[in-house]
C-alpha positions as CSV (number, residue, x, y, z in Angstrom):
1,X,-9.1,-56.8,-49.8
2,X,-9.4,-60.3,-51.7
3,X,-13.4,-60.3,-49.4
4,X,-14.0,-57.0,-51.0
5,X,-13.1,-58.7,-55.0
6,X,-15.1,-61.5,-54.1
7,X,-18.2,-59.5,-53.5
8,X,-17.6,-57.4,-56.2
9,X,-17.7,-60.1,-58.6
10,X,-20.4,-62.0,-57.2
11,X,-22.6,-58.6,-57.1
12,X,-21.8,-58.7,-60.7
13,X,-22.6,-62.4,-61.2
14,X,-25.8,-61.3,-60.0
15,X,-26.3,-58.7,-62.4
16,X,-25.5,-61.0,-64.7
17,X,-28.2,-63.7,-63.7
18,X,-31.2,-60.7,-63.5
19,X,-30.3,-59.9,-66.8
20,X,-30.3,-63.1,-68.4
21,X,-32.4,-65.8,-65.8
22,X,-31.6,-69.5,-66.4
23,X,-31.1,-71.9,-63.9
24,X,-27.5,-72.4,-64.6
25,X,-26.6,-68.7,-63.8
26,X,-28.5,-69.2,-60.9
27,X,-26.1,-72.3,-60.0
28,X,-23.1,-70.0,-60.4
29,X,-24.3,-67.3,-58.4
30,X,-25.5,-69.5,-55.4
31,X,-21.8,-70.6,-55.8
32,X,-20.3,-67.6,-55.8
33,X,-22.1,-66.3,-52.9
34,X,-21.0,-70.0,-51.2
35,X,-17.7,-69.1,-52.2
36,X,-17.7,-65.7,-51.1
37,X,-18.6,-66.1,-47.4
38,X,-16.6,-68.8,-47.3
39,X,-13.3,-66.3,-48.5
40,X,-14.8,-63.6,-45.8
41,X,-14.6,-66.5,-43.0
42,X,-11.4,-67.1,-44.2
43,X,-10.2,-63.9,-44.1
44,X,-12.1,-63.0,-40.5
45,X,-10.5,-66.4,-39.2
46,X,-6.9,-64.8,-40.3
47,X,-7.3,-61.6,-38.8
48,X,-8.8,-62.4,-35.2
49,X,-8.3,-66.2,-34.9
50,X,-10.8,-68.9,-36.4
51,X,-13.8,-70.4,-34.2
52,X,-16.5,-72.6,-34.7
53,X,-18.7,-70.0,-36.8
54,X,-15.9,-69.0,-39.3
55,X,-14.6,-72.8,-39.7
56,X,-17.7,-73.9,-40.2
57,X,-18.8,-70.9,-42.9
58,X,-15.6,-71.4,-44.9
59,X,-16.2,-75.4,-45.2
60,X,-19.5,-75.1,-46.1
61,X,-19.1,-72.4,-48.6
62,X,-15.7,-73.6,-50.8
63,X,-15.8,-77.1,-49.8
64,X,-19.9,-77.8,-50.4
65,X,-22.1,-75.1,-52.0
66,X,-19.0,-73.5,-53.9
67,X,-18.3,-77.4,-55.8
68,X,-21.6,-78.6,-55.6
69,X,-23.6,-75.6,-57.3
70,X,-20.2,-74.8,-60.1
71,X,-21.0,-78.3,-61.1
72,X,-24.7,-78.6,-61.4
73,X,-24.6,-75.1,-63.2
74,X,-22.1,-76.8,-65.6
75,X,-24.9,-79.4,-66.3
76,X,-27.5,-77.0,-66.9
77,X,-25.6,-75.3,-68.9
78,X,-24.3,-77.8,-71.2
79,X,-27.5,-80.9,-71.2
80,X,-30.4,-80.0,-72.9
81,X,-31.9,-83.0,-72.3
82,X,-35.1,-82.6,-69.7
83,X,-34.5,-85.9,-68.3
84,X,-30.9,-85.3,-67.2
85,X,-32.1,-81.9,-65.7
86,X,-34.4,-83.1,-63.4
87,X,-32.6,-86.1,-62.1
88,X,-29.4,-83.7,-61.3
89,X,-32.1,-81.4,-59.6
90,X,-32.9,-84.2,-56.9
91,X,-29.2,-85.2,-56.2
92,X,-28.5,-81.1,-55.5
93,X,-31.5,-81.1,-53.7
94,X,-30.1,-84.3,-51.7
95,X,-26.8,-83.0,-51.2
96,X,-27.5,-79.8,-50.2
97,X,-29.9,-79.9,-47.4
98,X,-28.2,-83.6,-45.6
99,X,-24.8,-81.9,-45.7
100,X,-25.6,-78.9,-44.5
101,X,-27.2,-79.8,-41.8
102,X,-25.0,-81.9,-40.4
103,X,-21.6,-79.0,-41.6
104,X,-23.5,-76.8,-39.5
105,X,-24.3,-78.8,-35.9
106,X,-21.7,-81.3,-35.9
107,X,-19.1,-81.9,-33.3
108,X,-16.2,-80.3,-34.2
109,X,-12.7,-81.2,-32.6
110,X,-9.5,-80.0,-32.1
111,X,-8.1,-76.8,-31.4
112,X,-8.4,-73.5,-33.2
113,X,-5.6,-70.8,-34.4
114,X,-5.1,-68.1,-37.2
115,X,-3.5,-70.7,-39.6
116,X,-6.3,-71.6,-42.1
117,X,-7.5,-74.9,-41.7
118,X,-8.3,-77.8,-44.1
119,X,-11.5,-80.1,-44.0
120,X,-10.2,-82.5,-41.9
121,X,-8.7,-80.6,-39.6
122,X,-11.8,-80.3,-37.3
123,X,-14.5,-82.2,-38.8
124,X,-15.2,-86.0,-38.1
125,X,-16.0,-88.7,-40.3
126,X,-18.9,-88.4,-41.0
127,X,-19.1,-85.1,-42.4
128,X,-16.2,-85.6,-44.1
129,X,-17.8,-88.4,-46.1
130,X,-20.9,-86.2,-47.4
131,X,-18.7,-83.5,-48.6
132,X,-16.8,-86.3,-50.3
133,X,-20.2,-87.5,-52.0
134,X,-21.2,-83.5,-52.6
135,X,-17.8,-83.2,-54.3
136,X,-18.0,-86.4,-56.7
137,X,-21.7,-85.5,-57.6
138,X,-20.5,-82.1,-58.6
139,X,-17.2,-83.9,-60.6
140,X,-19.6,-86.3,-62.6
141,X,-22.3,-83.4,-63.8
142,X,-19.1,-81.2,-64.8
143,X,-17.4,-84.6,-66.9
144,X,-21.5,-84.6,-67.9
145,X,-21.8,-81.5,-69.3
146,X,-18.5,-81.6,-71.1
147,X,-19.9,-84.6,-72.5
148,X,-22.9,-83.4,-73.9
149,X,-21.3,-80.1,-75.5
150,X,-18.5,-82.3,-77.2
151,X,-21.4,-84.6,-78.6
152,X,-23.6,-82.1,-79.9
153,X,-21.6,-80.2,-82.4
154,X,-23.8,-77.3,-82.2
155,X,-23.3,-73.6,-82.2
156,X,-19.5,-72.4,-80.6
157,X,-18.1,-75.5,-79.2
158,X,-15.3,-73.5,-78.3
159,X,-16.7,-71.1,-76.3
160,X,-19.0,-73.4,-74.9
161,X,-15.5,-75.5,-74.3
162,X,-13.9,-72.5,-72.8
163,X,-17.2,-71.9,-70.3
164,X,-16.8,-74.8,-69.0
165,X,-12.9,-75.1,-68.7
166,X,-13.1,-72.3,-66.5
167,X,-16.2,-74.0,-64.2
168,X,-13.8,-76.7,-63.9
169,X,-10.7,-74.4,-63.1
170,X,-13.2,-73.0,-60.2
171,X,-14.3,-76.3,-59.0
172,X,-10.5,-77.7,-58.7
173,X,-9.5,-74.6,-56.7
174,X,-12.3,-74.4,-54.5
175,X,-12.0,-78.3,-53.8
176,X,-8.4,-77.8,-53.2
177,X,-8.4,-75.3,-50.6
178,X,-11.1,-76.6,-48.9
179,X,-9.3,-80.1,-48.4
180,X,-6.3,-78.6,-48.0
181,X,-5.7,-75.2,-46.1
182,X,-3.1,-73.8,-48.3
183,X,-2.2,-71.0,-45.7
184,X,-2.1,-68.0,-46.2
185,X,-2.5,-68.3,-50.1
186,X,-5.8,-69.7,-49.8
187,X,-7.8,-66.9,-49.7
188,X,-5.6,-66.0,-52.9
189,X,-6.5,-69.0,-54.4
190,X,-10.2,-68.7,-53.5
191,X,-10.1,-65.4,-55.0
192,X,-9.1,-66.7,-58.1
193,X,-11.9,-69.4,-57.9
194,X,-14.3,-66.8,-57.4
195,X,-12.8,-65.1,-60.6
196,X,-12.7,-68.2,-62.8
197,X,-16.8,-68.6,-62.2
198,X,-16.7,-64.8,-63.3
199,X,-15.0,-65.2,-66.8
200,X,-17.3,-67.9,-67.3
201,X,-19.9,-66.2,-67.0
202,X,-18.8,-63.3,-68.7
203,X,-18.0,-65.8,-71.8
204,X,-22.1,-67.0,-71.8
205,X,-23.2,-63.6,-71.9
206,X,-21.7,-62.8,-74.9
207,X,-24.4,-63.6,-78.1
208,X,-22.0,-66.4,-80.6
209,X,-23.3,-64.3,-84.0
210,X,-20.8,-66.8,-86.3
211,X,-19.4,-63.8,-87.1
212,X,-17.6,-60.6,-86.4
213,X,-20.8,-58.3,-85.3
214,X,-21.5,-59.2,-81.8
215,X,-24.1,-57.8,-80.0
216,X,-24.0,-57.3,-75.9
217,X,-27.6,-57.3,-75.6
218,X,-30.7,-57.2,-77.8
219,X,-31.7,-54.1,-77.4
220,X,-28.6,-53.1,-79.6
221,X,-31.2,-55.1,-82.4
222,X,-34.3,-53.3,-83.0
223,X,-35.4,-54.9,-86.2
224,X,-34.2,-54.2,-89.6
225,X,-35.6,-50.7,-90.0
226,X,-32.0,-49.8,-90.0
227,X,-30.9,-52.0,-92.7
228,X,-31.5,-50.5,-96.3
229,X,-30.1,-51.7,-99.7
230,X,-26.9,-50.3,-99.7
231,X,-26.2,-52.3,-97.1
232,X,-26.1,-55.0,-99.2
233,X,-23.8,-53.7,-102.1
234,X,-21.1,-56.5,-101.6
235,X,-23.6,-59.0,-101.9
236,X,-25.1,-57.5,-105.0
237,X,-21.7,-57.1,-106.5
238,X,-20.6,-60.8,-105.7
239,X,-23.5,-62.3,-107.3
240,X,-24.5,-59.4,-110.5
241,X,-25.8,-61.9,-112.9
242,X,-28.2,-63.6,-110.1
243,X,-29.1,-60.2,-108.9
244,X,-29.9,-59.2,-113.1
245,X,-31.8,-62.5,-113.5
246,X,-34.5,-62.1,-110.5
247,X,-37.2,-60.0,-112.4
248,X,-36.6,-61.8,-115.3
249,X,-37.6,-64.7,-114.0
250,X,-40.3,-62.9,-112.1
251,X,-41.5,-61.3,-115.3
252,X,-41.3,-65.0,-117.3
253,X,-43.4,-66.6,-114.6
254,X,-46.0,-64.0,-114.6
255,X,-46.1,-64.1,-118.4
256,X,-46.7,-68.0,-118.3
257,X,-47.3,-69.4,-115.2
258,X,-46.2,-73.0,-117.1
259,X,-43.2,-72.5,-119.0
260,X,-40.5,-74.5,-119.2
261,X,-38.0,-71.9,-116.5
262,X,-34.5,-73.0,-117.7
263,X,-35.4,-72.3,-121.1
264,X,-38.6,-70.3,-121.2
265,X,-40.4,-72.0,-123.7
266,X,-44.0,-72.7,-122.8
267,X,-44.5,-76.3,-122.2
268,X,-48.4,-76.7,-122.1
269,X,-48.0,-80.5,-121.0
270,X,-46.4,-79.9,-118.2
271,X,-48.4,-79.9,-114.9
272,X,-49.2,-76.6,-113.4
273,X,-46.4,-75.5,-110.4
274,X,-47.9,-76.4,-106.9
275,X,-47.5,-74.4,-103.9
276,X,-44.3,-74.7,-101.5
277,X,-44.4,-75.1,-98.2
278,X,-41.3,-75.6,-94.7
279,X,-41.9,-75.9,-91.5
280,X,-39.2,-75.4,-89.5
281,X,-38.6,-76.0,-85.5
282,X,-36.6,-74.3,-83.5
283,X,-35.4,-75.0,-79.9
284,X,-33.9,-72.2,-78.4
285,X,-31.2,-72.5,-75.8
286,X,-32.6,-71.5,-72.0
287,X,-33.4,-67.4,-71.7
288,X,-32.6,-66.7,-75.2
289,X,-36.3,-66.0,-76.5
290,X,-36.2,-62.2,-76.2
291,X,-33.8,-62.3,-78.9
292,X,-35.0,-64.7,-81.1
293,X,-38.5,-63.3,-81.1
294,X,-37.2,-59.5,-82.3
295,X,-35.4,-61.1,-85.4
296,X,-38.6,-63.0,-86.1
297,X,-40.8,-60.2,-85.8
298,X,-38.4,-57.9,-87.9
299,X,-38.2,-60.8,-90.8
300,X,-41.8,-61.4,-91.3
301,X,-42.3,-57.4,-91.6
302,X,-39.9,-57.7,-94.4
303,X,-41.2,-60.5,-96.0
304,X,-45.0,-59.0,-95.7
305,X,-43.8,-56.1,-97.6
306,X,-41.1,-57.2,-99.8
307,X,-42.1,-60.6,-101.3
308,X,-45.5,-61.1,-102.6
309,X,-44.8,-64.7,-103.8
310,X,-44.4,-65.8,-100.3
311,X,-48.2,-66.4,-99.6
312,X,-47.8,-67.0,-96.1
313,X,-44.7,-66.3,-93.2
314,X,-45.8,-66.9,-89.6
315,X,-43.7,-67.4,-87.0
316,X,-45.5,-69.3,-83.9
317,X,-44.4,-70.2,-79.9
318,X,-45.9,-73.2,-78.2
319,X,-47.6,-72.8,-74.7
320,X,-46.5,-76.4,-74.1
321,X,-42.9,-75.7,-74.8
322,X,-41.5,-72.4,-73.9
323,X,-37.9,-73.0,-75.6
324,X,-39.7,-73.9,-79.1
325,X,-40.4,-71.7,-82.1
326,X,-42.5,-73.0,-85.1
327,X,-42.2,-71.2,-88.4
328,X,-44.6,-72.0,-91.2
329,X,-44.0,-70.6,-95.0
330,X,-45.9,-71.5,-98.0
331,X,-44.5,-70.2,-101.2
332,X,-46.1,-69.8,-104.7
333,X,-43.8,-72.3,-106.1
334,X,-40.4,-73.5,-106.0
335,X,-39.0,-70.2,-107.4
336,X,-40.7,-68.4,-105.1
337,X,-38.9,-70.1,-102.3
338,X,-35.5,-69.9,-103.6
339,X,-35.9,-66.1,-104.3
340,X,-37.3,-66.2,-100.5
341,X,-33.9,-68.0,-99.3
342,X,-31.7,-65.3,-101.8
343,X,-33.1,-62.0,-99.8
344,X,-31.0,-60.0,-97.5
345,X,-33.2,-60.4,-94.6
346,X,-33.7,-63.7,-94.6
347,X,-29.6,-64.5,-94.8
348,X,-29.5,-62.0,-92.1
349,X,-32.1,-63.8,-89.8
350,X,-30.4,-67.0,-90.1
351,X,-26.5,-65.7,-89.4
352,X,-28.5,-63.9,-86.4
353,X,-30.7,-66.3,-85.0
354,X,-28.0,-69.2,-84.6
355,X,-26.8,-67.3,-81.5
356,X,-30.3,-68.3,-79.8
357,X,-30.6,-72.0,-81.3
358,X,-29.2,-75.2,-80.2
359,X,-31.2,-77.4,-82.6
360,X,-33.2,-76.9,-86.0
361,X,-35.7,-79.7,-87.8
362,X,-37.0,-78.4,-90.6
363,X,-40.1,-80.2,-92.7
364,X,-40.4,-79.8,-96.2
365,X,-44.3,-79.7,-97.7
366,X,-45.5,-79.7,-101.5
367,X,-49.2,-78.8,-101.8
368,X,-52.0,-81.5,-102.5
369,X,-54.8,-79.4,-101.3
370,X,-55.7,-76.4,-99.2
371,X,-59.1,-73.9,-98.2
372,X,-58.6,-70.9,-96.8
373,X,-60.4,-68.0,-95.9
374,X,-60.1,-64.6,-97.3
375,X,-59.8,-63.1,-94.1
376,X,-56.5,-65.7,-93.5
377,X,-53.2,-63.2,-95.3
378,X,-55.1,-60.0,-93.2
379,X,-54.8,-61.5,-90.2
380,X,-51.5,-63.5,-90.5
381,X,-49.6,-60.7,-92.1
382,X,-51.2,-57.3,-91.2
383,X,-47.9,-55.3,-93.0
């Protein structure tokens, strides 16, 4: 029975990693398959006796892969930075391949029964140290990871926390019974390794909106079609005067382009107001660009039809850098950008997006001199 939960959760860890590739789901579901034959050894081995096969299945799936892979999926999950990737990439490589070579055609001693047995039990020395070094590697990209998500003080440090609480809770399990034997409880304990990995990974496929709407997927979001004005009646009623004092502001600039705004008295010395412009980067965590690209598309429709003093709204990717997105505004003026930041779907795209971003520059730009074609607006905002 605890062979047939196993698979069921690792058939939905893959489910899981199809639906949202990244190499860290990967990890966890190369672990969980680890883990998984190792439990249906384990089980087997009860029933009718262990043997070579089954001893040697078990050790290699909770005691190398299971570890090995919960850790460096931990990493991935938690480092962004590309240096730290790659290097833990060659030490998984490393212990992966020498270990499980030598788990799977060396000597193995002493005799077999139905009680379930512990590393040590049959394998030499040998072996015992590479599992060791497996098992430390996978330790030091878990303390890693927690590391890096404690440091950044990004995005839902709790959930990202709690992710990787359970990883560890797997790890310790896994590393436990595979030293250890345990009995009969260790395929119980397994089980709940197998599970632990599960919750995790049912915590990262949740979007973190910073709020209470949470969406499962983002083909709940199709845009803002479905958004109208009344949907924005608290906002309007929280804020009345700001809401009464947008098109007369609009109206005072269009009247004189150079008056004086706080008081609206034209003051003909002052210099003319220059065009506005941000640039802002975005990195987007691993797998999340889907999402992030819908919201962007939906906002620039709105801006293209709803704001006139925002000359220009493009939203750009970068060949060279899948996980970056470069947005470019320029704005009439100054007012122009603040009644930009005030609209509804703009403070909608930023509560959204931060589920899809782990870091955000932004570059501020005041305008010393431009050309353009007249083609340019047609083909940068076709709405």
């Amino acid at each position: 029975m605890s062979a047939l939960v196993g698979w069921s959760a690792t058939a939905a860890l893959a489910a899981y990693a199809q639906r949202r590739p990244s190499v860290a789901s990967v990890a966890w579901l190369i672990a969980a398959l680890g883990m998984t034959v190792g439990l249906s050894a384990a089980v087997l081995g009860a029933m009718f006796d262990f043997g070579d096969l089954t001893f040697r299945l078990l050790q290699i799936g909770i005691s190398l892969v299971g570890p090995l892979y919960l850790g460096w999926g931990a990493l991935e999950y938690g480092v962004r930075s590309f240096q730290g990737r790659f290097t833990s990439r060659l030490f998984v490589t490393a212990f992966t391949i020498v270990p499980l070579v030598v788990l799977g055609v060396d000597r193995l001693s002493g005799r077999f029964g139905a009680s379930f047995p512990g590393l040590a039990d049959h394998y030499d020395l040998i072996p015992r140290v590479l599992v060791n070094g497996a098992q430390a590697v996978a330790v030091v990209f878990l303390v890693v990871a927690l590391i890096a998500v404690a440091r950044r003080r990004a995005g839902d440090l709790t959930a990202d926390l709690s992710v990787l609480g359970l990883i560890t809770l797997s790890l310790v399990l896994a590393v436990a019974v595979g030293r250890l034997g345990l009995g009969p409880g260790g395929p119980v304990l397994m089980l709940g390794s197998v599970a632990a990995l599960w919750g995790a990974c049912a915590l990262t496929a949740r979007p973190r909106r910073g709020s209470e709407d949470d969406y499962d997927d983002y083909d709940d979001f199709d845009g803002y079609d479905d958004y109208d004005d009344d949907d924005y009646d608290d906002d309007a009623d929280a804020e009345p005067a700001a809401s009464m004092e947008e098109p007369v502001r609009r109206k005072r600039r269009n009247a004189d382009p150079y008056a004086d705004h706080r008081g609206g008295a034209p003051v003909r010395e002052a210099a003319p107001p220059r065009g506005r412009g941000v640039i802002t980067i975005y990195t987007l965590a691993e797998g999340q660009g889907p999402g992030f690209d819908q919201l962007a598309n939906a906002v620039v429709a709105h801006v293209a039809e709803h704001e006139p003093d925002t000359l220009m709204f493009a939203c750009h990717t970068v060949p060279s850098a899948p996980l970056q997105r470069i947005v470019y505004a320029m704005y009439r003026d100054e007012l122009a950008r603040e009644e930009h930041e005030r609209q509804p779907h703009v403070m909608e795209f930023a509560r959204r997006g931060a589920a899809f971003v782990v870091a955000t520059n932004v570059i501020e730009l005041s305008l010393s001199g431009a050309a353009a074609s007249d083609g340019l607006a047609a083909m940068l905002m076709p709405h």
